[in-house]
N, C-alpha and C positions, 0 to 999 in steps of 0.2 A: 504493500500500500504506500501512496506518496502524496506527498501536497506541497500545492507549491508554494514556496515563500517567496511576497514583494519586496521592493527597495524599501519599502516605510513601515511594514511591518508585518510579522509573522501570523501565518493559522497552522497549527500541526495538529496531524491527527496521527504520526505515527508511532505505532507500537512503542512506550516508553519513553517516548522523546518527551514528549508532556500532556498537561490536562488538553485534551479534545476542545479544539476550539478558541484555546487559549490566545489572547492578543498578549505578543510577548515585547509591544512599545516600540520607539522609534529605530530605524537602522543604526547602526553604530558605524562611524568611519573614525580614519586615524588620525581626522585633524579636530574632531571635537565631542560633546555630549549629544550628537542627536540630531542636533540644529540644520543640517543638512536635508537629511532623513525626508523631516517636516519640510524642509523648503522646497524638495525636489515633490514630495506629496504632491504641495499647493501648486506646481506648473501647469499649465494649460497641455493639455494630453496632446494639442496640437503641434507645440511647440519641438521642434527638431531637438533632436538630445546632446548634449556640448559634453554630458558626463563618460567614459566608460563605463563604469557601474549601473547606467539607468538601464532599465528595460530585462537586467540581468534576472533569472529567475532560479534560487538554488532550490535542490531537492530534498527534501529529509523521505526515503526510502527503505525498507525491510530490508533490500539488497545491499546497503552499506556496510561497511566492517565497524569492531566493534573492539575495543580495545579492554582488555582486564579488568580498567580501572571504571567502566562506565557503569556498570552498577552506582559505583561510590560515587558516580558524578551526579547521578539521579536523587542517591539521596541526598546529599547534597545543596539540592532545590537549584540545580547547573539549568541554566536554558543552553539545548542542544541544537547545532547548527551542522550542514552539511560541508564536511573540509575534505577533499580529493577523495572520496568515494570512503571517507570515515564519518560515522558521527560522533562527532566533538563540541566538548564543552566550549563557551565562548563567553559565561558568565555566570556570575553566583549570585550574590546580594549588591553588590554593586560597587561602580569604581574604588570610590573613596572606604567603604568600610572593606576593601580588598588589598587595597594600597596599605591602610593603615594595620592590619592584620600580616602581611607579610613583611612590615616592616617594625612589628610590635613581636612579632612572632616567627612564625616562618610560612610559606612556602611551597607548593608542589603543584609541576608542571608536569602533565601527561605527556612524553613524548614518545610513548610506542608503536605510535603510528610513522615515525618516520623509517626508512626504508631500513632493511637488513640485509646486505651482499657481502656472503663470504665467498674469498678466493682463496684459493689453495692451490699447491704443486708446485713442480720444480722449477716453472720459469715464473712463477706468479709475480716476483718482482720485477722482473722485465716487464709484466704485462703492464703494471703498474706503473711504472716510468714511462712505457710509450704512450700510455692516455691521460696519466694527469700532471699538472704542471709542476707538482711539487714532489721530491725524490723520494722513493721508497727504500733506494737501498742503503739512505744514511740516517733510514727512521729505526731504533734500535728497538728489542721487543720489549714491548709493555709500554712503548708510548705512540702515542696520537701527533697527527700532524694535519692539518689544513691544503686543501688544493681546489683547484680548479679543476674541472671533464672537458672537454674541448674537442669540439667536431675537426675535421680534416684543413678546415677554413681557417680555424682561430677563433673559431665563435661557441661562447659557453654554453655546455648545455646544463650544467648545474656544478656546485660546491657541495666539496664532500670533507666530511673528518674521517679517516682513516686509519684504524689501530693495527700496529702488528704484532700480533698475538704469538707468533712463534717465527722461525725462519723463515718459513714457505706457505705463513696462513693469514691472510690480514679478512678485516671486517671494515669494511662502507657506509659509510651512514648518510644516504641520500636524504636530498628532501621527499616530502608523501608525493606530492606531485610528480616529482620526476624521477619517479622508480622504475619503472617500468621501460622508460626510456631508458638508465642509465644502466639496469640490468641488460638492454636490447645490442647497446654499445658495447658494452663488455664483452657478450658475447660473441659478437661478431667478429669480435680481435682476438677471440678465446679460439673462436673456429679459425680465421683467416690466418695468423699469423701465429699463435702460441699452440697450435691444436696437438694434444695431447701430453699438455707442460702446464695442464692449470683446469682447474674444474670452479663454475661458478652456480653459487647455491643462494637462493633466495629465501629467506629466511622469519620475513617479516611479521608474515602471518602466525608466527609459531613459536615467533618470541616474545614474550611481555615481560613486566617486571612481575614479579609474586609476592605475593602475602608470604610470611613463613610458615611452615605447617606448626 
């Protein structure tokens, strides 16, 4: 089941996401409280659209994935939003008693839904230098490094952090959006040029953080 969400404001009806019906307030963008939201509301429906965001319609659907933590986000009292075919939390009780809670307090950011690519085998560091910008084989194991993905052109197709976990194993951490793609590029250079020197394993779905038992 799915429904669609406006620029100004939400109705969901699905499964879990929240009360049936429920008006969940003005749009939120990153330059203020709202005020926007409302002003693009009030434009005359004739008027040509100057925003990218106008006209945009996200989905909250049964078919989205579902991270560990979404339970805890429901009870919570989280208003859920559709983020690259996850549903995700995008708000609790509100800016400022959020603000002041993580800074009175602490803290926690769901990030399981970003991407999980493990590489592995014997040329996996080669493969690794020939796609991203930043070197793998002066990353020593058990730390993380910063790069860029870059098509044939020079042109980015996302930023990744990068762990390497042993000699011949590193782990990916794409953005949600661009997993699939950067999984698509990996492979291709897994096939084309490293084939049989590196196995690529997607991971995402099947990793979250845990409760302890």
């Amino acid at each position: 089941m799915q429904t669609l969400v406006g620029p100004n404001h939400t109705s969901a009806t699905a499964p879990g996401a929240c009360n049936a019906g429920e008006r969940l307030g003005p749009a939120r963008s990153n330059w203020g409280d709202g005020r926007i939201g409302r002003r693009l509301a009030d434009r005359p429906t004739s008027r040509p659209s100057v925003f990218p965001w106008e006209g945009i319609h996200l989905v909250l659907s049964a078919m989205n994935l579902r991270t560990v933590l979404y339970p805890m986000h429901l009870a919570s009292g989280a208003r859920i939003v559709p983020f690259n075919g996850w549903d995700m939390p995008v708000q609790y009780t509100g800016t400022l008693a959020e603000v002041k809670a993580v800074r009175t307090a602490a803290g926690l950011f769901d990030a399981s839904h970003m991407g999980r690519l493990y590489i592995s085998g014997s040329r996996a560091t080669e493969l690794l230098d020939w796609v991203l910008t930043a070197s793998a084989a002066s990353l020593r194991v058990g730390r993380a490094r910063y790069g860029m993905i870059c098509n044939e052109a020079g042109g980015i197709i996302d930023g990744t952090i990068y762990y390497r976990l042993t000699d011949d194993r590193y782990v990916l951490i794409p953005n949600a959006g661009n997993r699939t793609k950067v999984a698509a590029w990996f492979q291709h250079w897994t096939d084309d040029r490293f084939h049989g020197g590196c196995t690529l394993e997607d991971r995402t779905e099947t990793t979250a953080p845990r409760r302890p038992p």
